[in-house]
Residue frames as qw, qx, qy, qz and C-alpha x, y, z in Angstrom:
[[0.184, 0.482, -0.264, -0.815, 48.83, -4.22, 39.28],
 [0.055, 0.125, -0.902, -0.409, 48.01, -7.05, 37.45],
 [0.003, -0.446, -0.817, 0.366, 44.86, -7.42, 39.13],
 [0.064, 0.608, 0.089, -0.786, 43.83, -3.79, 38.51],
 [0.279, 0.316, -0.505, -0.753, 44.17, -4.00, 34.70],
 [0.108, 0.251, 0.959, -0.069, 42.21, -7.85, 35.07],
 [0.304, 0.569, 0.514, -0.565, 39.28, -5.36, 36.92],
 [0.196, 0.713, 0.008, -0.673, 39.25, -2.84, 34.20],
 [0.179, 0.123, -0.796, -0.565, 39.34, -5.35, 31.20],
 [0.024, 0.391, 0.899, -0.198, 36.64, -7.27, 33.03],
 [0.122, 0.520, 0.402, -0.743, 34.61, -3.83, 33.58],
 [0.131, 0.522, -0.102, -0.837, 34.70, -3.21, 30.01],
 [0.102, -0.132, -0.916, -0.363, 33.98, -6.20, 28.81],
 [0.099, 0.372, 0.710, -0.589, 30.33, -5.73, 31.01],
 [0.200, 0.608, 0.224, -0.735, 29.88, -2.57, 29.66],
 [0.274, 0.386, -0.614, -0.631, 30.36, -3.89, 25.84],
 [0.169, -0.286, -0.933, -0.142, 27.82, -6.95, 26.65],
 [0.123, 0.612, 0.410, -0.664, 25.68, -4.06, 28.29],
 [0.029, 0.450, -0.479, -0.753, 26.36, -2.09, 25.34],
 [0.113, 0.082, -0.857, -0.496, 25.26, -4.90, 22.70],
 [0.049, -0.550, -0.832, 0.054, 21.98, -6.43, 24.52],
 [0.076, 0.666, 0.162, -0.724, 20.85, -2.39, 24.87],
 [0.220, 0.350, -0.600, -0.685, 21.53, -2.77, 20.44],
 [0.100, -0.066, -0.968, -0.220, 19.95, -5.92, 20.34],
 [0.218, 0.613, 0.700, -0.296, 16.46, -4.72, 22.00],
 [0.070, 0.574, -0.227, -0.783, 16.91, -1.56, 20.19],
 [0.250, 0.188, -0.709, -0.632, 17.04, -3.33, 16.94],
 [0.053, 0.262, 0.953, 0.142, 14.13, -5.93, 17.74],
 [0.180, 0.754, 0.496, -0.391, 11.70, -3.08, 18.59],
 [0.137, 0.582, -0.208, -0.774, 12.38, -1.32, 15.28],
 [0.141, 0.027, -0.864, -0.483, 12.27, -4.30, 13.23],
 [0.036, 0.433, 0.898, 0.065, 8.81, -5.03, 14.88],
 [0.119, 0.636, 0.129, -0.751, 7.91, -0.92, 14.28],
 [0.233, 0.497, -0.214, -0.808, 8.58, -1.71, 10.68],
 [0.023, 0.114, 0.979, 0.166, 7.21, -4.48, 10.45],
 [0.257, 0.612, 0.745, -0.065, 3.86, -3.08, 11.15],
 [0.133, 0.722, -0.136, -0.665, 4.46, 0.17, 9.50],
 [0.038, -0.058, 0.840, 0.538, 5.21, -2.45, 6.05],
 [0.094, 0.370, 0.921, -0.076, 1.62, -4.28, 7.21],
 [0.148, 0.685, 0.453, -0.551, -0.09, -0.95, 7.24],
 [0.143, 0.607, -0.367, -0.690, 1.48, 0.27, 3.77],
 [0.201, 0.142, 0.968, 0.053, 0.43, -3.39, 2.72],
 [0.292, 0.555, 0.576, -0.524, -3.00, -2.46, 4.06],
 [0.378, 0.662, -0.064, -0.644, -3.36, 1.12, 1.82],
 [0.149, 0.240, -0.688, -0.669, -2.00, -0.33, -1.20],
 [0.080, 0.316, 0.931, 0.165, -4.88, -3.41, -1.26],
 [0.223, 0.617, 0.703, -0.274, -7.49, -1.09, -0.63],
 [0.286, 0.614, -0.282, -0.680, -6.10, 1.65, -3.06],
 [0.178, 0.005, -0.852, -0.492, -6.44, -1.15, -5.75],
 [0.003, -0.525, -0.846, 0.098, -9.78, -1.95, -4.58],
 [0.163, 0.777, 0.407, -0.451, -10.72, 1.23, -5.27],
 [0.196, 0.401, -0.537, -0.716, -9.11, 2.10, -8.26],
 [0.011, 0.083, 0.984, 0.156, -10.92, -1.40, -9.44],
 [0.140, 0.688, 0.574, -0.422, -14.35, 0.14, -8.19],
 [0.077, 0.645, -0.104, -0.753, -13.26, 3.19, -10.25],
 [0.119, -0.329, 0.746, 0.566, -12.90, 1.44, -13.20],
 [0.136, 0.410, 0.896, 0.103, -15.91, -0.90, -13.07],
 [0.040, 0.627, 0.330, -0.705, -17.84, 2.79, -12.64],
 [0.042, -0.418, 0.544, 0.726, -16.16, 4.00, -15.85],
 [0.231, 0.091, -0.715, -0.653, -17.47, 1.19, -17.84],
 [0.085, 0.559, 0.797, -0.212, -20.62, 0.99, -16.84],
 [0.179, 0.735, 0.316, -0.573, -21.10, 4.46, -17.23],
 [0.035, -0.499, 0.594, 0.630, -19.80, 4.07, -20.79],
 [0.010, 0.247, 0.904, 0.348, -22.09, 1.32, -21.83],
 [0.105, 0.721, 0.553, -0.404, -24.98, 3.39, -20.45],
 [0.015, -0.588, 0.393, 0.707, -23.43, 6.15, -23.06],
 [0.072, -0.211, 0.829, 0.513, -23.26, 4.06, -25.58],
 [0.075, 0.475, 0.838, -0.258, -26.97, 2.72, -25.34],
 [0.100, 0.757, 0.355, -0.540, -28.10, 6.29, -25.01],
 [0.202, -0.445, 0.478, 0.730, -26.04, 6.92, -28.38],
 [0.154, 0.098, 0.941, 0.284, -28.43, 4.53, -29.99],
 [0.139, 0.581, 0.709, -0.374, -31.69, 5.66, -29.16],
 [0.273, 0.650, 0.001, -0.709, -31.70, 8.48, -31.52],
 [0.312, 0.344, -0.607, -0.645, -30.77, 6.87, -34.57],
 [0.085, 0.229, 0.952, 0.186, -33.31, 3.79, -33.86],
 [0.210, 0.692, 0.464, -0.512, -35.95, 6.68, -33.30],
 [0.054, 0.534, -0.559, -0.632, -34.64, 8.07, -36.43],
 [0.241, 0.199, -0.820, -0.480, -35.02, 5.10, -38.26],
 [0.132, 0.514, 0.808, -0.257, -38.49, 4.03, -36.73],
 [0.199, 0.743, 0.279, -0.575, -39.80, 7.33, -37.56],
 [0.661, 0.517, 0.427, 0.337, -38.20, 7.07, -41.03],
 [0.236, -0.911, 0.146, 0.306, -36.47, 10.54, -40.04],
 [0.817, -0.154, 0.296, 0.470, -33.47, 9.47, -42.08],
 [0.070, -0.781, 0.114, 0.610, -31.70, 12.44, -43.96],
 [0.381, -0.220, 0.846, 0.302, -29.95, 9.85, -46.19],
 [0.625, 0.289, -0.303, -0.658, -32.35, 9.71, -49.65]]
């Protein structure tokens, strides 16, 4: 009898080192799923700043072009002596 209970500690001891290496790949192929799922959210974020940066440099440019154009009447103005001002 003693034997018997030996087997059936032995068996279960198998099936709990079965058990664990089956967790242990388990867990190494998720950690290296989110590992590149991180790399890829990595990815978007650099190129969403690189394009918010693009967005920006747009902005002011197209603001100093504004500004520029803002001028041109009142130096035509005041070339032409146009000035309202007595």
């Amino acid at each position: 009898m003693t034997a018997n209970v030996e087997n059936l500690i032995l068996e279960m001891l198998r099936a709990l080192r079965n058990d664990v290496q089956t967790l242990r790949t388990e867990t190494r192929q998720g950690f290296a799923e989110q590992k590149q799922r991180t790399g890829g959210v990595e990815a978007a974020i650099v190129k969403a700043r690189g394009d918010n940066l693009s967005t920006q440099e747009d902005v002011y440019r197209q603001q100093t072009t504004m500004d520029r154009l803002a001028e041109r009447p009142d130096r035509v103005e005041k070339r032409l002596e146009l000035n309202s001002n007595p």
